[in-house]
Structure formats: structure tokens, C-alpha cells
BARO-717211 format. One record per residue (C-alpha): residue number from 1; x, y negated, z negated. Coordinates in Angstrom, 3 decimals. Layout:
BEGIN
> pos  x  y  z
> NUM  X  Y  Z $
...
This chain:
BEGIN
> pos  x  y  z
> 1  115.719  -44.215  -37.585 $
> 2  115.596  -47.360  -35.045 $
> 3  112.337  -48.352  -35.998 $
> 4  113.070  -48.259  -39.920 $
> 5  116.049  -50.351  -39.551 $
> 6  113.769  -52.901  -37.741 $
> 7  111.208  -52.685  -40.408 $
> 8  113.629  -53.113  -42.613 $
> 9  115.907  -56.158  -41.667 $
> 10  113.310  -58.427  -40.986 $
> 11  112.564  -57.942  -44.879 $
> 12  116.118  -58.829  -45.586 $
> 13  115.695  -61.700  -43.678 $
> 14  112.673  -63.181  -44.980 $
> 15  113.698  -62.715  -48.409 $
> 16  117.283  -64.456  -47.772 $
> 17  115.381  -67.021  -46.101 $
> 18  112.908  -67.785  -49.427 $
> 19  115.676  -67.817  -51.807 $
> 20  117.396  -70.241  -49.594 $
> 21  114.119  -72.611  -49.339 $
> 22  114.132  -72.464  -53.136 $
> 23  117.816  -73.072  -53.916 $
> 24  117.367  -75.928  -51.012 $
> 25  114.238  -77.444  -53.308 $
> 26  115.933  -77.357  -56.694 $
> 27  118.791  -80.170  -56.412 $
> 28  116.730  -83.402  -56.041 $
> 29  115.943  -82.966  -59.700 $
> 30  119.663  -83.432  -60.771 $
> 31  119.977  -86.931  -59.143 $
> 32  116.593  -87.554  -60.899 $
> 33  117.745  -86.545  -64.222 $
> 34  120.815  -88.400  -64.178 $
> 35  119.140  -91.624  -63.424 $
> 36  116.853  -91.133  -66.286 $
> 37  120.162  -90.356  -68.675 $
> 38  122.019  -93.596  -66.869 $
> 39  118.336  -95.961  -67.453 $
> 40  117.860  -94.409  -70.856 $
> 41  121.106  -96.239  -72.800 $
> 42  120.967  -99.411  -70.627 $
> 43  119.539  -102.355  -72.328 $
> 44  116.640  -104.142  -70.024 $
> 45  115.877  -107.233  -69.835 $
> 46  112.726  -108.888  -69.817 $
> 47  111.564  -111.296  -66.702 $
> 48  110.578  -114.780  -66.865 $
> 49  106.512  -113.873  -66.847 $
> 50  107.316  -112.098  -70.144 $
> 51  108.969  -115.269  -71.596 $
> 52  105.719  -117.386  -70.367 $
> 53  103.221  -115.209  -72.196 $
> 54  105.252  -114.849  -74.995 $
> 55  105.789  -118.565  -75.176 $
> 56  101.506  -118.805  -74.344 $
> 57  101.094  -116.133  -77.766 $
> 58  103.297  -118.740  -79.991 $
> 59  101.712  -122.018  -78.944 $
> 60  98.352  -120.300  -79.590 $
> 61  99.246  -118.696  -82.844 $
> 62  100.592  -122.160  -84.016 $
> 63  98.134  -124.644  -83.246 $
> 64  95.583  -123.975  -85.884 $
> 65  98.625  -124.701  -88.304 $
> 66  99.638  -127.772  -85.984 $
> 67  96.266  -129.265  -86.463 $
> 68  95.936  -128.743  -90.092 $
> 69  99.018  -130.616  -90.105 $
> 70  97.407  -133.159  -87.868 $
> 71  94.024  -132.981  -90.007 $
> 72  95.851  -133.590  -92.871 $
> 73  97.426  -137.106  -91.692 $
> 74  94.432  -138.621  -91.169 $
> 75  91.582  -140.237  -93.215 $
> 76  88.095  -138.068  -93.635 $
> 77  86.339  -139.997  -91.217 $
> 78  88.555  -139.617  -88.563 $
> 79  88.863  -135.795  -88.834 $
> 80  84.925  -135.231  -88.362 $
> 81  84.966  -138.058  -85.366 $
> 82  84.615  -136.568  -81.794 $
> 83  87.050  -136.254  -80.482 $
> 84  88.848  -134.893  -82.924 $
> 85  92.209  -135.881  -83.601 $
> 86  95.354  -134.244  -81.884 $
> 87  98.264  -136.334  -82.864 $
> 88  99.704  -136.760  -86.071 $
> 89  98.635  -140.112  -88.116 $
> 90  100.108  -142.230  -91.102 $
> 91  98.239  -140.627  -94.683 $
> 92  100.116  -137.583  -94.556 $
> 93  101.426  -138.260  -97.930 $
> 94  98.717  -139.969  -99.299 $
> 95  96.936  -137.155  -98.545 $
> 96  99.275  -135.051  -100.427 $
> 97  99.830  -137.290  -103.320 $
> 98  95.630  -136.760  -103.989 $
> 99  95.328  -133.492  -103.290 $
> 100  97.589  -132.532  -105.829 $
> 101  96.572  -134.628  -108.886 $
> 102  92.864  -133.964  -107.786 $
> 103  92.740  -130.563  -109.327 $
> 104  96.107  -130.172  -110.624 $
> 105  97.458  -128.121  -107.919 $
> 106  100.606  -127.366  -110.061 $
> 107  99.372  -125.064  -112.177 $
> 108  97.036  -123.673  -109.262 $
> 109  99.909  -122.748  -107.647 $
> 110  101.485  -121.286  -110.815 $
> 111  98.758  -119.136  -111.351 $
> 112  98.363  -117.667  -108.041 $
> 113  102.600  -117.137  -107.511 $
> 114  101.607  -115.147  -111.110 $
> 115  98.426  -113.417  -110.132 $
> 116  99.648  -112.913  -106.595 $
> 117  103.462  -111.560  -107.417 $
> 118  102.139  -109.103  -110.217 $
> 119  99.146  -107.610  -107.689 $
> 120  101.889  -106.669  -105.388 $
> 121  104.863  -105.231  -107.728 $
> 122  102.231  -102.779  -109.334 $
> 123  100.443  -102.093  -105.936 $
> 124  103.823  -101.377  -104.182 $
> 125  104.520  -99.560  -107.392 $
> 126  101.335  -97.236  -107.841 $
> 127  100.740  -96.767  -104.352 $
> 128  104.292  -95.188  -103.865 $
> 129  104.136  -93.160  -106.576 $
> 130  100.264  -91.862  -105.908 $
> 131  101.289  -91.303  -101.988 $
> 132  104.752  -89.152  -102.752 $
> 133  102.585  -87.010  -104.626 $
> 134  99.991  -86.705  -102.042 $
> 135  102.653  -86.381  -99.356 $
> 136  105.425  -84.160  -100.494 $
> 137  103.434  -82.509  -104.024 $
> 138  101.038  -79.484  -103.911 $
> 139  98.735  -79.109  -106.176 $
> 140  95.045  -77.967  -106.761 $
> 141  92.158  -80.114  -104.971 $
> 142  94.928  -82.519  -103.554 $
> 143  92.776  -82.678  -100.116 $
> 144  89.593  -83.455  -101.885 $
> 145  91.295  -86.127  -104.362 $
> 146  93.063  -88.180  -101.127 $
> 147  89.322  -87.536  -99.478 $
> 148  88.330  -89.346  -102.454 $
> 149  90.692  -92.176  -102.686 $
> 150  90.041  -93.141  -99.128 $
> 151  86.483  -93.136  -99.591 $
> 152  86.662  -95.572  -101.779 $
> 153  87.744  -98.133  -98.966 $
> 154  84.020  -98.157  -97.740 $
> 155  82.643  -99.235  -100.789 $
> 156  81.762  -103.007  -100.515 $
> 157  83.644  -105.265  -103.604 $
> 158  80.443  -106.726  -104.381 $
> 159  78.690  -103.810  -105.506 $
> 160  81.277  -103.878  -108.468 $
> 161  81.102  -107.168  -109.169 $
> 162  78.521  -107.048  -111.705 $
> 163  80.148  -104.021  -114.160 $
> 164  83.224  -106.145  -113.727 $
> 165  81.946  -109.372  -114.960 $
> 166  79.948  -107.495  -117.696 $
> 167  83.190  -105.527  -118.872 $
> 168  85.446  -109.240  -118.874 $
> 169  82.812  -110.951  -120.471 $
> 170  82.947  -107.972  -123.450 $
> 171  87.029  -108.212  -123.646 $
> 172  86.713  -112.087  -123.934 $
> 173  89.223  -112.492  -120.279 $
> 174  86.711  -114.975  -119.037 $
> 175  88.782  -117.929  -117.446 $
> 176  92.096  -115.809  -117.951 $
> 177  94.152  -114.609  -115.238 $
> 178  94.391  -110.747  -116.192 $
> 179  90.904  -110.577  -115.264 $
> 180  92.172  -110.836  -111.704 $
> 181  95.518  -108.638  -111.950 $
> 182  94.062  -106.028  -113.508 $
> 183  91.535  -104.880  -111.201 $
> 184  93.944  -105.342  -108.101 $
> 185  96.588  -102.793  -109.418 $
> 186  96.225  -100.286  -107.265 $
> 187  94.572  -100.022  -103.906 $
> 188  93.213  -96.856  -101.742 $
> 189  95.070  -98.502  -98.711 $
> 190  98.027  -98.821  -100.399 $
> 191  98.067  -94.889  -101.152 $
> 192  96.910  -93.835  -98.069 $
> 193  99.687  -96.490  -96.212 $
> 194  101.978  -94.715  -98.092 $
> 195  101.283  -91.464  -98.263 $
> 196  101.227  -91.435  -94.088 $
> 197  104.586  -93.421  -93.809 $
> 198  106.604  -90.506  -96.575 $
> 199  104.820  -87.781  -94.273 $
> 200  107.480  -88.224  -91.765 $
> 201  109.957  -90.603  -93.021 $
> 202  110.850  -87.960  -96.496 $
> 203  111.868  -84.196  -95.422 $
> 204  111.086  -81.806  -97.885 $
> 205  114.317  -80.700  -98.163 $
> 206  115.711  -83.676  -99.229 $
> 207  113.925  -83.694  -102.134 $
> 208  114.175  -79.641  -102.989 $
> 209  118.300  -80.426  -102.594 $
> 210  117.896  -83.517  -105.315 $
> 211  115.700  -80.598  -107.795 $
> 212  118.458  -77.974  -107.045 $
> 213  120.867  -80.450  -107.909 $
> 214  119.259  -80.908  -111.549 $
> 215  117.588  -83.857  -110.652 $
> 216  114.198  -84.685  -112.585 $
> 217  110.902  -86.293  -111.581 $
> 218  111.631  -89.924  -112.414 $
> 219  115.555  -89.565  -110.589 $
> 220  114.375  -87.454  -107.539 $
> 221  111.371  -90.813  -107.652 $
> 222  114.070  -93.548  -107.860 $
> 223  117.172  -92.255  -106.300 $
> 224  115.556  -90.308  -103.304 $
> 225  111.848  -91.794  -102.628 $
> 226  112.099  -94.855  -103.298 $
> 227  115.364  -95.771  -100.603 $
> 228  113.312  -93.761  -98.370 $
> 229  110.353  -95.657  -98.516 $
> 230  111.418  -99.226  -99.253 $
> 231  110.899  -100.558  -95.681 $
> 232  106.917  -99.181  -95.844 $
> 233  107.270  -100.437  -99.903 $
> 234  108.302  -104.118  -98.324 $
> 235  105.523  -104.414  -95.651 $
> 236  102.563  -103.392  -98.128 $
> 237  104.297  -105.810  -100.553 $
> 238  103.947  -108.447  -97.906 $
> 239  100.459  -107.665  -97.236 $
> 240  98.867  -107.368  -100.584 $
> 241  100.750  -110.733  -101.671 $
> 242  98.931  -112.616  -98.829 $
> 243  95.986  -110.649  -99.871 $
> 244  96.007  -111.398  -103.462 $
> 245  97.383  -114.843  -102.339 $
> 246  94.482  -115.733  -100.260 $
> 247  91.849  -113.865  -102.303 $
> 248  88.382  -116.043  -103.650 $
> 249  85.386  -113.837  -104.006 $
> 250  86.518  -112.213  -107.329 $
> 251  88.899  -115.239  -108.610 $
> 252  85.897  -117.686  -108.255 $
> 253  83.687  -115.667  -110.283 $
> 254  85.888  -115.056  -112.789 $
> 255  87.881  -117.857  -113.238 $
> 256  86.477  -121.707  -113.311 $
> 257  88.205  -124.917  -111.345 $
> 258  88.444  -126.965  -114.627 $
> 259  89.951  -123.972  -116.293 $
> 260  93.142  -121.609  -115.315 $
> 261  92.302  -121.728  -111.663 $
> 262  93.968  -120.049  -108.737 $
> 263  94.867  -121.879  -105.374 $
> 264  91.564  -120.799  -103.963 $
> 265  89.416  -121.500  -106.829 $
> 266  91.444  -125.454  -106.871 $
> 267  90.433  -125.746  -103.064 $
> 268  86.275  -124.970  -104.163 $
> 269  86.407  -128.521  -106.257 $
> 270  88.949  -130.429  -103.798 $
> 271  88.071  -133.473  -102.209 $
> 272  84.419  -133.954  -103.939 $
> 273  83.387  -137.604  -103.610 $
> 274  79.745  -139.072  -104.570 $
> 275  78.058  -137.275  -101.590 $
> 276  80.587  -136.253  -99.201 $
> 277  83.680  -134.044  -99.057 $
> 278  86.802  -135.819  -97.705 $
> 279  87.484  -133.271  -95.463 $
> 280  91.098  -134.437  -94.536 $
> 281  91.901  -134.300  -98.145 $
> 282  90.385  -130.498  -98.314 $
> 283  93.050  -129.206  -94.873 $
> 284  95.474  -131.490  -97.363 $
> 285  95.101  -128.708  -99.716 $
> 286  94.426  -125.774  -97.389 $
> 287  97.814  -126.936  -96.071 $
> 288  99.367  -126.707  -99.565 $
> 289  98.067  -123.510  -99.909 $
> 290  99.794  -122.782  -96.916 $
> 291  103.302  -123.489  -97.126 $
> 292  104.665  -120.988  -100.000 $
> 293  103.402  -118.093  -97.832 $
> 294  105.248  -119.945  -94.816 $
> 295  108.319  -120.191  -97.256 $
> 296  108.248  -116.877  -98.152 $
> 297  107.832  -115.153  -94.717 $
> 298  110.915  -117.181  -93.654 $
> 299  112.859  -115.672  -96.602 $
> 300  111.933  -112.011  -96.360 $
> 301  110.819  -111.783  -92.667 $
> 302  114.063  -110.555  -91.059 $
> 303  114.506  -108.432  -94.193 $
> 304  111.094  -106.550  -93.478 $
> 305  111.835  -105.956  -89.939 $
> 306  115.342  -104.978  -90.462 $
> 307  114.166  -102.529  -92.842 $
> 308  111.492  -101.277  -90.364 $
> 309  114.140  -101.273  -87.621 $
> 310  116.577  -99.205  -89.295 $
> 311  114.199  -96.401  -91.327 $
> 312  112.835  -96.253  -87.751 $
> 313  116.531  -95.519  -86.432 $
> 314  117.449  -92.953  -88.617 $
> 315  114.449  -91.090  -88.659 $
């Protein structure tokens, strides 16, 4: 009887003992927690190193723009002298004044705000559109078709350039500025952008309570997708504008300086002389080229990350 009560209370012991060490262990990771709750809602600030690089990124980012500025207020053979020129000088205008009766940059710039603006509504447009359907749509061989679509961004442009020109040339658009727009209508980007951004941004059931509500296709489309998506919709806008904006390969080919050109396809016959190119008076124009996208960045830029900002907050 002795000895099984001293078998048996060291037991007792040893087990009171272990629960103890583990009760003992488990309260450090309450203080832990808390901190990480406290740290979670307070706003941080950054240091002044942060502030120096970020002040290092800007002057970096801005200088090429600085010296086309610069470029641009000098004469041509100051701007290919060594050293080349780093403060501002007196032809600024001048230099402006040229530029734009050179090739008539008016209606350069008329045609691309055109060519540019309608690229990116129907982009924006299609590409919503073709990635709702591939996001939130079943239907038969919809893995193969996106396959498909995406493979298409690995095709070079120049290997079309050829059917293109031949298919213009046939509709008589040489020299006219819906031989740009309507190749550009649609991109495989665009769909793919937008088909990964309605993935998580547009539940399913949002758009099953808009059907059970005796919604159609086009109102479920505008009253339901389309506030969903319009911060993605405003940042491929943005992008395919500068892209159309800044495009040359196909706008040269197509179109002709002396003709209906585009901003790009003004710059090709800018600043021609007898047997040099003046090129202060070609940054004059690159500069020109320039400042509407400036302009326009200014306008919409808060809107586009305000938009990101808050479809990021509420999803």
C-alpha cells in the first residue's frame, strides 16, 4: 500500500509541475500581441534618410526634363559643344516660335490629342468589357481563348506591319488618322490588366444579387462593373494615352510629315537645315511634345491614386 502511494504521488507531482511550466510559458505572447494591435493603427513616420533618397529619386527623375528645358534655350551649336550646357540660356522662345511653324505643330498636336484620346476610351472600353467576361463569365474554351489573347503579346508589331499597310492602302486611309485608331482599339494587356484587377476587386455575388434583382447584361455592366473597376479603368487609360501619345513605328509608316501628321511623325522632319539638324530646335519640339502629357498628369494624377487608394480600402 506504502509503496503504491509513493509510486503514485511523485506522478501527481510531475504532472502538476508540467502544466505549471506550460501555463508559466504561455503569457509572454499576450504582451506581444498587444503591441502588435497598439503598432498596427499608429501612423509611422518616416526618418530623415528616407526624405534624402526620396529627394535623390526626384532630382534624378527630373533632370532629363531639366535639361531638355536647358537644351531647348540654347542655339544648335551650343547643345552638341562639350561641355554640354547645364544652365538655362536666352532662345527659349525663339526656339519655340520655330519649332512650331516648322512643321505646323498645331495640327500635330491636334491629331495626336485625337488619335491618342480615342485609342484609350475604346481600349479602356473593350478591355473592361473582354476582362469581366473572362473574370466573372463561364463559358466553353474560356481558358484556351485568354491563353490566346495573351499570346498575342509576344508577337512582334512588325511582323504585321506589312498586311496592315497592304489592307490601308486597299481602303484608301493612307495619310488619314483612322489608320492609326483603328488598329489600337483593343489590346491583349489591356484584357489581361483587367481581367486580373475584377478577379479580386468584383465578388461574384455582387453581380448574381444585381441578376436576381432583374438587372440585365448592359445594367449589371454599367451600374455594377464599371464603379468597381474605374480605378484599374483610369490607370490603363493613363497608360495607353502615353502609349498611343508617344507611339512612331506604325504612325510614321502610315501617315506622312507634310500630310495629317502626329506629334511624332512632326518631330521626324523638325529642325532639317541644308546638312545638319539643329538639334536645340529638335529637344524644342521633343519638349512640346512633352508638356500636354505633363498637363494632363497634373490634372488626373491625384484622381488616379485616389481611386487606387480607396478601391484598395474597401476591398
Amino acid at each position: 500500500m506504502a509503496r503504491t502511494l509513493d509510486t503514485t504521488t511523485p506522478t501527481t507531482t510531475t504532472t502538476t509541475t508540467t502544466s505549471t511550466h506550460t501555463d508559466s510559458a504561455t503569457p509572454p505572447a499576450a504582451p506581444r500581441a498587444r503591441r502588435l494591435r497598439q503598432s498596427a493603427g499608429r501612423q509611422h513616420h518616416a526618418g530623415p534618410l528616407t526624405y534624402v533618397l526620396l529627394g535623390l529619386a526626384a532630382l534624378i527623375s527630373l533632370f532629363p526634363l531639366y535639361w531638355n528645358i536647358v537644351a531647348a534655350s540654347h542655339s544648335g551649336e551650343r547643345v552638341v559643344e562639350a561641355p554640354a550646357p547645364l544652365l538655362p540660356g536666352p532662345r527659349l522662345f525663339d526656339n519655340l516660335s520655330f519649332a512650331w511653324n516648322q512643321v505646323d505643330m498645331g495640327e500635330a498636336l491636334v491629331n495626336t490629342t485625337i488619335v491618342a484620346g480615342l485609342v484609350a476610351l475604346s481600349t479602356v472600353l473593350f478591355s473592361t468589357l473582354a476582362g469581366f467576361a473572362f473574370a466573372k463569365l463561364p463559358f466553353r474554351g474560356r481558358g484556351a481563348l485568354l491563353t490566346l489573347v495573351v499570346a498575342t503579346m509576344t508577337i512582334p508589331p512588325q511582323l504585321s506591319v506589312i498586311p496592315l499597310y497592304q489592307i490601308i492602302t486597299d481602303l484608301g486611309w493612307i495619310d488619314q488618322l483612322q489608320s492609326v485608331v483603328l488598329p489600337s482599339l483593343v489590346a491583349a494587356f489591356g484584357v489581361f490588366f483587367m481581367r486580373q484587377y475584377l478577379i479580386e476587386a468584383l465578388p461574384v455575388e455582387l453581380v448574381e444579387a444585381a441578376r436576381m434583382d432583374g438587372a440585365h447584361s448592359l445594367r449589371v455592366i454599367w451600374h455594377v462593373v464599371f464603379p468597381v473597376a474605374r480605378p484599374a479603368m483610369a490607370v490603363l487609360g493613363m497608360l495607353v494615352f502615353v502609349q498611343a501619345w508617344n507611339d512612331f513605328f506604325w504612325p510614321f509608316i502610315a501617315l506622312t510629315p507634310d500630310g495629317n501628321p502626329t506629334l511624332q511623325v512632326a518631330l521626324a522632319g523638325l529642325g532639317a537645315g541644308n546638312h545638319t539638324v539643329n538639334q536645340a530646335v529638335v529637344l524644342t519640339g521633343a519638349l512640346i511634345s512633352t508638356l500636354p502629357l505633363l498637363l494632363v498628369f497634373a490634372v488626373l494624377g491625384k484622381h488616379i491614386v485616389g481611386g487606387i487608394t480607396a478601391g484598395a480600402v474597401k476591398n
